[in-house]
C-alpha positions as a Markdown table, in Angstrom:
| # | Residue | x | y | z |
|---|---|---|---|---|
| 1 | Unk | -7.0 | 9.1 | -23.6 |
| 2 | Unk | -10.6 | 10.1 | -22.5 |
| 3 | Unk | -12.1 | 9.6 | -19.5 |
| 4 | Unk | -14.8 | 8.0 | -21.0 |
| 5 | Unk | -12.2 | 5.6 | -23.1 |
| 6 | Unk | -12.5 | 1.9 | -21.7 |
| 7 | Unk | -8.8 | 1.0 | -20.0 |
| 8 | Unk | -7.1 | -2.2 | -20.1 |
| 9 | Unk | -5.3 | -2.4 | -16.2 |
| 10 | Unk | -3.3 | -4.8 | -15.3 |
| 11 | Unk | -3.0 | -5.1 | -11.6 |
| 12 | Unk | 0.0 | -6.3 | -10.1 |
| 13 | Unk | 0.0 | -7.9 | -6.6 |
| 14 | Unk | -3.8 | -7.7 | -6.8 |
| 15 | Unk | -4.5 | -11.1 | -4.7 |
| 16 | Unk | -3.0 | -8.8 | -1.5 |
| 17 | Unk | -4.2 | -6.8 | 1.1 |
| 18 | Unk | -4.8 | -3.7 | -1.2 |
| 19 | Unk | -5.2 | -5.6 | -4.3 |
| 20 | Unk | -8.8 | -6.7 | -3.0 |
| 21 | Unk | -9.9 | -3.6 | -2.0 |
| 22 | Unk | -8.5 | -1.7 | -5.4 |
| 23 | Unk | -10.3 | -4.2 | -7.3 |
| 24 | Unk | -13.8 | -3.3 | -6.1 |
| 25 | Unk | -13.3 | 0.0 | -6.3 |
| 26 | Unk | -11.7 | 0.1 | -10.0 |
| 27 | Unk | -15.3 | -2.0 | -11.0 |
| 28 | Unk | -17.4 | 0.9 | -9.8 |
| 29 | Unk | -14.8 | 3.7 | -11.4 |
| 30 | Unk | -13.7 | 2.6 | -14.3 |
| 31 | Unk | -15.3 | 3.5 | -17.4 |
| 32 | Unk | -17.9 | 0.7 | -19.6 |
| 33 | Unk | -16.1 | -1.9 | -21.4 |
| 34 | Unk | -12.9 | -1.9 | -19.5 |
| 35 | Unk | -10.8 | -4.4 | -18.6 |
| 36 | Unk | -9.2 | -5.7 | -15.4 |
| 37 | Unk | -6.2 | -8.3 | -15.7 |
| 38 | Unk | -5.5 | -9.3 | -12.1 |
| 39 | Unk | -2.0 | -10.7 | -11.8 |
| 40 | Unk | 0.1 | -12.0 | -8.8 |
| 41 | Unk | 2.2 | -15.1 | -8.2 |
| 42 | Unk | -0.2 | -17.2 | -7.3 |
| 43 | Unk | -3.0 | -16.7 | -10.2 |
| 44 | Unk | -6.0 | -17.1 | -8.1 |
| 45 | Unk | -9.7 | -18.7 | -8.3 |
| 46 | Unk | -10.9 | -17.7 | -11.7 |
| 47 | Unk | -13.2 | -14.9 | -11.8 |
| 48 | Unk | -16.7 | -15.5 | -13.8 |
| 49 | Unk | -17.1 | -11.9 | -14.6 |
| 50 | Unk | -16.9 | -10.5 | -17.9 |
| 51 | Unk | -13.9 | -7.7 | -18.5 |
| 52 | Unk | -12.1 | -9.6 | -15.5 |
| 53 | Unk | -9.6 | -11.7 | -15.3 |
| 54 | Unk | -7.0 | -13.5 | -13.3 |
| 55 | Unk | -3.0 | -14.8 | -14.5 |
| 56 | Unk | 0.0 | -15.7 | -13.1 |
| 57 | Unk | 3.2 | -13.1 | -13.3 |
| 58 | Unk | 6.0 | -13.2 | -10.7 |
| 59 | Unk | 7.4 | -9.5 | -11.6 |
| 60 | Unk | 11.1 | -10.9 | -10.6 |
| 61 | Unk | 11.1 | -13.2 | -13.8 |
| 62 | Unk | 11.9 | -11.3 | -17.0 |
| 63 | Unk | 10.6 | -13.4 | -19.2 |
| 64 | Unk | 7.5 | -13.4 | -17.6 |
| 65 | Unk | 6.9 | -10.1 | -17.4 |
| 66 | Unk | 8.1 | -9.8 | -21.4 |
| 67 | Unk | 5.5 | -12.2 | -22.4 |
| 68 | Unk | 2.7 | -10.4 | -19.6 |
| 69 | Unk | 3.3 | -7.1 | -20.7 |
| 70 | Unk | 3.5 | -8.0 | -24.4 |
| 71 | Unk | 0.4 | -10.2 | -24.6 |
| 72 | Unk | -2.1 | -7.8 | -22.4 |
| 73 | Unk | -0.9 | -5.0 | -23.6 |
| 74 | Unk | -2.8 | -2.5 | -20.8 |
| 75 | Unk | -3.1 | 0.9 | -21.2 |
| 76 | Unk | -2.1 | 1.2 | -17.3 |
| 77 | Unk | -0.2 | -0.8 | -14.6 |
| 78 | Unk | -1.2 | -0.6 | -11.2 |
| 79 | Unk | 2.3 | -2.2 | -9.6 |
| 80 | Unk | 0.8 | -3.2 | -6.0 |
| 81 | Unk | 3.6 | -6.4 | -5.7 |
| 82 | Unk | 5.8 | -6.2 | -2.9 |
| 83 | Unk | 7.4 | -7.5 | -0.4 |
| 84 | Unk | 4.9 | -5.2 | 1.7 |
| 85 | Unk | 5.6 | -5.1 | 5.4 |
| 86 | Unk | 9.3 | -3.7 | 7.3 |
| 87 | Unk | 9.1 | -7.3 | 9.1 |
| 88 | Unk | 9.1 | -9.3 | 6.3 |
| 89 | Unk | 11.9 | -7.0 | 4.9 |
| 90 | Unk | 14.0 | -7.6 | 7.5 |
| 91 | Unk | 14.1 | -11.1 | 7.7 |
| 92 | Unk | 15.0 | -11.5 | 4.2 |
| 93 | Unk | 16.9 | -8.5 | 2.7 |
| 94 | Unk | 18.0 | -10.2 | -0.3 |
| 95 | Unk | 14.1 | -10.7 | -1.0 |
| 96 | Unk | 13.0 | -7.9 | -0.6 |
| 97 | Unk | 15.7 | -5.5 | -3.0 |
| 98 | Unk | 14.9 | -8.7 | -5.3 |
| 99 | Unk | 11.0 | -7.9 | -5.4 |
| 100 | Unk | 11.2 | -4.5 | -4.5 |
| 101 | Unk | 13.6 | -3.1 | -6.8 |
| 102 | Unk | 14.3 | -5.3 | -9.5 |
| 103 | Unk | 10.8 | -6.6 | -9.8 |
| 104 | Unk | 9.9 | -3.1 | -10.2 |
| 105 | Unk | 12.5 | -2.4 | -12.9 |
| 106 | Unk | 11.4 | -5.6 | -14.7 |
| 107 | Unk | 7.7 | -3.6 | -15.4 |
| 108 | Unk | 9.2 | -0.3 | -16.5 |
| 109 | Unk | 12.0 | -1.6 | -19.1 |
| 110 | Unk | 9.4 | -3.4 | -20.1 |
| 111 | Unk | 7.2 | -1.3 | -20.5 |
| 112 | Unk | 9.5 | 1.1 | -22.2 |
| 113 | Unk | 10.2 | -1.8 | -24.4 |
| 114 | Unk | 6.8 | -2.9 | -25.4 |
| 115 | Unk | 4.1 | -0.8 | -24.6 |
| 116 | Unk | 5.3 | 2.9 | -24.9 |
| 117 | Unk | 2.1 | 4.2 | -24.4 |
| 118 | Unk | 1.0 | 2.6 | -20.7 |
| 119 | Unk | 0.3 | 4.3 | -18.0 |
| 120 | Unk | 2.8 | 3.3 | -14.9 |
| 121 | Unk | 1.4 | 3.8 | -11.4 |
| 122 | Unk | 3.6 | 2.3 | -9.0 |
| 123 | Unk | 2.8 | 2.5 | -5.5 |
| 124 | Unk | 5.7 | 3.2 | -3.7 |
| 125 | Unk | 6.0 | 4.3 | 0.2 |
| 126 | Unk | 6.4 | 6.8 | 3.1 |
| 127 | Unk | 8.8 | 4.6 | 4.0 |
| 128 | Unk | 11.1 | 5.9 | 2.0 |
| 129 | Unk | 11.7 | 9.2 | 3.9 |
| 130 | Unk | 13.2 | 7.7 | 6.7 |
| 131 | Unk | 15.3 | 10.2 | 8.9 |
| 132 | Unk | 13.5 | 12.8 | 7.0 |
| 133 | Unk | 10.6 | 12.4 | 9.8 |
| 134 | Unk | 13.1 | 13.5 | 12.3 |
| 135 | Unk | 12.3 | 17.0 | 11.6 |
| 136 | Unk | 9.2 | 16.5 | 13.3 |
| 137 | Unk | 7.2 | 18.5 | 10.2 |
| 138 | Unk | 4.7 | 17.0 | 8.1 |
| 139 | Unk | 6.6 | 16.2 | 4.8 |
| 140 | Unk | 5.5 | 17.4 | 1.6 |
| 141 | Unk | 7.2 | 15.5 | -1.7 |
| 142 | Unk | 10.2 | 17.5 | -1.2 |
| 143 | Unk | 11.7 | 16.0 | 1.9 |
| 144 | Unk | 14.6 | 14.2 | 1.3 |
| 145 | Unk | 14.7 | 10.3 | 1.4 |
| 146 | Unk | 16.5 | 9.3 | 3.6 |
| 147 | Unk | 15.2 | 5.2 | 4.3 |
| 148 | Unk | 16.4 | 3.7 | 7.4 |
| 149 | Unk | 15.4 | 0.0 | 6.7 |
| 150 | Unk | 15.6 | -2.5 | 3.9 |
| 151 | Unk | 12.1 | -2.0 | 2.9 |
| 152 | Unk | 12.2 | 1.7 | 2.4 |
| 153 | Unk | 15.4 | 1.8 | 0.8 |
| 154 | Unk | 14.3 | -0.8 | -2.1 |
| 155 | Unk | 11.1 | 1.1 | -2.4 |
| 156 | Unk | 13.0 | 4.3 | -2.5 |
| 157 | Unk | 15.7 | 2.7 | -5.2 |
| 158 | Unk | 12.7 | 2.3 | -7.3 |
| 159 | Unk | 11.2 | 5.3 | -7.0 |
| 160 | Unk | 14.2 | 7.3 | -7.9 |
| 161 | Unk | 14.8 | 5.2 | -10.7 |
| 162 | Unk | 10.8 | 5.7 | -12.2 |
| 163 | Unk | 11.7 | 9.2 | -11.9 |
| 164 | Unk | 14.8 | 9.2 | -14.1 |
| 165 | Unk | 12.7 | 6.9 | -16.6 |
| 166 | Unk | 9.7 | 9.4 | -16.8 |
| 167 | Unk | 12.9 | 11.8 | -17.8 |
| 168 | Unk | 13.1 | 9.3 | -21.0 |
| 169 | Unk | 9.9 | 8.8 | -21.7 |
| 170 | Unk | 8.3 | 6.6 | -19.4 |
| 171 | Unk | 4.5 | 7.4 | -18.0 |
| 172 | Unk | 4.7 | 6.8 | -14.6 |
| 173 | Unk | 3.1 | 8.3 | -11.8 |
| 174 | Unk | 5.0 | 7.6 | -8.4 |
| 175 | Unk | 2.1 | 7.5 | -5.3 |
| 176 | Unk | 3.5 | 7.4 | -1.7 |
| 177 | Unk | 1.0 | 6.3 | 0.9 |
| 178 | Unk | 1.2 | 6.5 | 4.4 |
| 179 | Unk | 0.6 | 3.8 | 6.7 |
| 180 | Unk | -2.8 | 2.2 | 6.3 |
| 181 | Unk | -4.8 | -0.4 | 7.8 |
| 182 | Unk | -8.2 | -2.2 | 7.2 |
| 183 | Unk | -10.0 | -5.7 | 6.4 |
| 184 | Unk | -7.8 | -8.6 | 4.6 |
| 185 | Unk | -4.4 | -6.7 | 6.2 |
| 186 | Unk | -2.2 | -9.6 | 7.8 |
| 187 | Unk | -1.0 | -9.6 | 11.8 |
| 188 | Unk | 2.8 | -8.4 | 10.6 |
| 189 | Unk | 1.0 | -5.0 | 10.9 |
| 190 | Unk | 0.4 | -3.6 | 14.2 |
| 191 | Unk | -3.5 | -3.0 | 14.0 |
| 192 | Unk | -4.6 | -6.6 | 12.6 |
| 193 | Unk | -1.8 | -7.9 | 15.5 |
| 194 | Unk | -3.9 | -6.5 | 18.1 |
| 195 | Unk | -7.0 | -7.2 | 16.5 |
| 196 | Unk | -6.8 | -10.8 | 16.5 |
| 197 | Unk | -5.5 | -10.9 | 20.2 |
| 198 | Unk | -8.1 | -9.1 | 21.4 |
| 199 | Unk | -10.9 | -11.4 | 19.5 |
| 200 | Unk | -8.7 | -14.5 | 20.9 |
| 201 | Unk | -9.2 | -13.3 | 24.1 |
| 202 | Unk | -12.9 | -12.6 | 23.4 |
| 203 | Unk | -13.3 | -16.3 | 22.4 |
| 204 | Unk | -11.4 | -17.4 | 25.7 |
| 205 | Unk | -8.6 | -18.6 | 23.4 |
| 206 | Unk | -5.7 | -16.0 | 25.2 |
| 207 | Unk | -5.4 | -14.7 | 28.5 |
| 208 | Unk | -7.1 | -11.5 | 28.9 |
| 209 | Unk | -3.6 | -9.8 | 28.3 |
| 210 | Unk | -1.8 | -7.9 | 25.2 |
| 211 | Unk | 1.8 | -7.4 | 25.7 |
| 212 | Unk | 3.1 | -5.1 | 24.3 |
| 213 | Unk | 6.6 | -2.8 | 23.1 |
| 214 | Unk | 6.6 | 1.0 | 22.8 |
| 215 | Unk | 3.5 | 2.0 | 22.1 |
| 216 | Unk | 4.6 | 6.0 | 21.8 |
| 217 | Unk | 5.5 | 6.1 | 18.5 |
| 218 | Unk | 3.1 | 7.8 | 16.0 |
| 219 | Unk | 1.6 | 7.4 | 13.0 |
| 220 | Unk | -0.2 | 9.3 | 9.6 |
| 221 | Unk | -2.9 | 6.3 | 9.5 |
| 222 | Unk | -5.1 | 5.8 | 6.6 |
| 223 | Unk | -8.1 | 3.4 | 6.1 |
| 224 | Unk | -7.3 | 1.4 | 3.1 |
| 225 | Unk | -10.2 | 2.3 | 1.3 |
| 226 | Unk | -9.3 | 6.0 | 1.1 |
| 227 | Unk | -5.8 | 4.8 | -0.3 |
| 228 | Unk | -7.4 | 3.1 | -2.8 |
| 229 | Unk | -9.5 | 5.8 | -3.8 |
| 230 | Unk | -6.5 | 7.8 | -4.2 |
| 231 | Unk | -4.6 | 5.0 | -6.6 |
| 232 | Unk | -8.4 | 5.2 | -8.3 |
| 233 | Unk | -8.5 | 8.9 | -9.0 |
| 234 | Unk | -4.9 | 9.1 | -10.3 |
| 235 | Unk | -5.7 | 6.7 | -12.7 |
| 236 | Unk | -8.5 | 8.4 | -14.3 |
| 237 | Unk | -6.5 | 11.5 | -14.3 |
| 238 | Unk | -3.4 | 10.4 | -15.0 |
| 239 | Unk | -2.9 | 12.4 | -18.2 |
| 240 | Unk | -3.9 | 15.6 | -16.3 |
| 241 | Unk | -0.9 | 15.2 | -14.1 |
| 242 | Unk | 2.8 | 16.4 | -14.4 |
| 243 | Unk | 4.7 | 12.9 | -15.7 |
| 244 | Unk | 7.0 | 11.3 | -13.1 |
| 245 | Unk | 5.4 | 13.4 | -10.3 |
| 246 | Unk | 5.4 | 11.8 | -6.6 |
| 247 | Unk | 1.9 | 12.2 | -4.2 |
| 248 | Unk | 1.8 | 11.8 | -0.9 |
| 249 | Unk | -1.0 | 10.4 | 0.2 |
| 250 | Unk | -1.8 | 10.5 | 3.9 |
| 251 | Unk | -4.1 | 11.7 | 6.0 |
| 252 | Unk | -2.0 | 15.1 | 7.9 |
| 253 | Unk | -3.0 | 13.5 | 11.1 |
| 254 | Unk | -0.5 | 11.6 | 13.8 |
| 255 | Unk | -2.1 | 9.2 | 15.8 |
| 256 | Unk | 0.0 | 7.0 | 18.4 |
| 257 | Unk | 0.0 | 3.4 | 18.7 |
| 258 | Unk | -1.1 | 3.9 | 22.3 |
| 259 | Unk | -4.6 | 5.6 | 20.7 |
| 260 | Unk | -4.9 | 2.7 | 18.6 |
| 261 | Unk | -4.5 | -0.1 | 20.9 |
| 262 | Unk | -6.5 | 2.0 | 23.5 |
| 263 | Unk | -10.0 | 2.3 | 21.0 |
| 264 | Unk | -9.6 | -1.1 | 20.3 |
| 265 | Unk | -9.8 | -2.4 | 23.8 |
| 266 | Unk | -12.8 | 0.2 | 24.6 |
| 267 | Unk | -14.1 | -1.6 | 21.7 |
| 268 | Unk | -14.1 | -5.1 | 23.1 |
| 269 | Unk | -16.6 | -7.7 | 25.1 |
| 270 | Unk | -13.8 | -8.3 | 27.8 |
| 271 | Unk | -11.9 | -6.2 | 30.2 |
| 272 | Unk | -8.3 | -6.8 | 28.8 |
| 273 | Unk | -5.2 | -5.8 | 30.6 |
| 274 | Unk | -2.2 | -4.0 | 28.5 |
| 275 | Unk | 1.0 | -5.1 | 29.7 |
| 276 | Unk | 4.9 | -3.7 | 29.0 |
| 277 | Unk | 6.8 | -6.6 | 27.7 |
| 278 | Unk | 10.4 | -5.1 | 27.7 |
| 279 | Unk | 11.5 | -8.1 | 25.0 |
| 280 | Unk | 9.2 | -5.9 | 22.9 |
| 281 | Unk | 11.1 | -2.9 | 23.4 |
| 282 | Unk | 13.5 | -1.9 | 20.3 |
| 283 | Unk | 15.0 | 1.2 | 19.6 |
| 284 | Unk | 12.9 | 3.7 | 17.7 |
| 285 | Unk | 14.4 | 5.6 | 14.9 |
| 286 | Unk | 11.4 | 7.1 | 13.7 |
| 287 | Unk | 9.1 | 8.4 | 16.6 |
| 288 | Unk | 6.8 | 10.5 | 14.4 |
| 289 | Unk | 5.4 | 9.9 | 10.8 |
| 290 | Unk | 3.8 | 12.8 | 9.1 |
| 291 | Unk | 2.5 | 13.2 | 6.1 |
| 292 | Unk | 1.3 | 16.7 | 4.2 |
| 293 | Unk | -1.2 | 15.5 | 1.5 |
| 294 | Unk | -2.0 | 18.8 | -0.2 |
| 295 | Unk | -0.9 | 17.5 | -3.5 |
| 296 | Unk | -3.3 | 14.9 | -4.0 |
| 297 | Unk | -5.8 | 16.8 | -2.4 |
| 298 | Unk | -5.2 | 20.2 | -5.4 |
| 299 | Unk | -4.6 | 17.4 | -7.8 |
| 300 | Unk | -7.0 | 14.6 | -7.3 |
| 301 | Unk | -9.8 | 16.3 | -5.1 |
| 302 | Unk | -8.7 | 13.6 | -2.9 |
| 303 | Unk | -9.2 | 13.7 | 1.2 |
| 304 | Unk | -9.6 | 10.8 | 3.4 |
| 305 | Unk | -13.2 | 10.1 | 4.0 |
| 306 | Unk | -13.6 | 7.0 | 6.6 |
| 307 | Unk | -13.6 | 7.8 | 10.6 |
| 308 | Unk | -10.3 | 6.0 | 12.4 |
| 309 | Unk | -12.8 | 4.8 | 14.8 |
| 310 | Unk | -14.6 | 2.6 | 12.3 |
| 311 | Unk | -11.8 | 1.3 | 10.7 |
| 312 | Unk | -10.2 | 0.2 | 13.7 |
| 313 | Unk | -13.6 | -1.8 | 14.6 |
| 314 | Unk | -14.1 | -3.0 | 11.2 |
| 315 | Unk | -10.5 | -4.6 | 11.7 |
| 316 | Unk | -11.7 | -6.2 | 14.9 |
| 317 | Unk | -15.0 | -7.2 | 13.8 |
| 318 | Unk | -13.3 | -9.2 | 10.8 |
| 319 | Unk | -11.0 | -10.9 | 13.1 |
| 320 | Unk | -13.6 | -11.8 | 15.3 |
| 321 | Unk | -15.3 | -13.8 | 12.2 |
| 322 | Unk | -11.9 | -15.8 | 12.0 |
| 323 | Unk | -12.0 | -19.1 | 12.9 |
């Protein structure tokens, strides 16, 4: 299709963290008279906008996602649902493989099935090169995956399986981000977590203390907006790209928690005092995420636009705004 053919996309997940923010962008992006159909489990206020709208579609039920797929009919499929964070993961395994995995395989059969012409962008993870970081290299879509944990082996199931399916046919475009952060993320991930201690402590709600674990390891962090911008520009060139191709998306950067945490606190009201907590402590089987981005950068023009600096504050601002 054109670029300048109106899309029908049907967002998956799109009342989460990443939802919201894909969702503005795809209404400044997206060509005139296209459609958004914003689905999750929970269907959401109603939106009074024309071209937009909200339904209900838990991507473990079958049926669901049969009479979803069959009735929208979109010309692409953002899949954002997931059981998103490594914590959550954890503490229900079953869960996540059940949302991760099959949910995921529920869209693509059925999408096979029923509309043979959509375009599949599933939004899988860097997660799902594991032990592969232990090479201390920044890893191009080659490395080997390798997942270490529940979360990255689901997401990693599913993306080996999309890749056998663009084989037969399916459209599908397999995006790997690296860890990001930004507005509307919840406190299971590290930056919000420190966020909304810091603006408790502002408000005289917590001691003037964050204790924390190891805060050595390091990370390819990405504001959420320049993700999304990715996931944007792969949709609009989608039929320009190689079928069943991964992209990494990250920023080439390491940044340690310690740098994080340490920005923050030069960013707040208070003095605040950093603390060891050794309960915190856990072993570390991934020290070092890194991420080589040179694919999406040849492919999609894409580079990551927003400083660390300001996404960290806009993070802390928001929580401060929190009852």
């Amino acid at each position: 299709m054109s670029l300048n053919e109106p899309m029908r996309v049907l967002v998956t997940g799109a009342n989460g963290f990443v939802g919201g923010h894909l969702i503005q962008k795809l209404k400044v992006i997206l060509p005139g008279d296209s459609c958004l159909v914003l689905a999750d489990r929970a269907a959401g206020r109603s939106i009074d906008q024309p071209n937009c709208k909200r339904i209900r579609l838990d991507i473990t039920d079958t049926d669901e996602v049969k009479r979803v797929i069959q009735s929208e009919q979109p010309t692409h499929i953002v899949h954002l649902a997931a059981v998103a964070a490594v914590t959550a993961a954890n503490r229900d395994v079953r869960l996540a493989w059940k949302v991760n995995f099959r949910g995921t395989q529920n869209i693509a059969l059925t999408v096979s099935d029923f509309a043979p012409e959509c375009r599949l962008l599933y939004c899988s993870s860097a997660e799902v090169y594991g032990a592969s970081f232990k090479s201390n290299a920044a890893l191009d879509e080659s490395a080997l995956l390798q997942p270490v944990n529940p979360y990255g082996a689901a997401k990693a199931a599913a993306d080996i399986m999309l890749a056998q399916m663009a084989l037969g046919g399916l459209r599908v475009l397999r995006l790997r981000p690296f860890n990001h952060t930004g507005t509307g993320q919840s406190t299971e991930f590290v930056i919000p977590a420190f966020a909304a201690q810091i603006a408790r402590i502002e408000r005289g709600e917590q001691e003037p203390v964050i204790r924390v674990g190891d805060l050595r390891s390091r990370r390819d962090f990405l504001d959420v907006r320049d993700v999304v911008a990715a996931y944007a520009a792969t949709l609009v060139r989608f039929d320009d790209l190689p079928n069943g191709a991964a992209i990494n998306i990250a920023s080439g950067e390491a940044r340690s928690i310690q740098n994080a945490l340490d920005i923050l606190v030069s960013q707040s009201q208070v003095k605040i005092e950093v603390a060891v907590d050794p309960t915190l402590l856990r072993p570390n089987d991934t020290p070092l995420v890194l991420g080589n981005a040179s694919r999406a950068q040849a492919w999609l023009g894409w580079s990551p636009k927003h400083r660390w600096e300001a996404t960290l504050e806009a993070v802390l601002n928001e929580w401060r705004q929190k009852p």
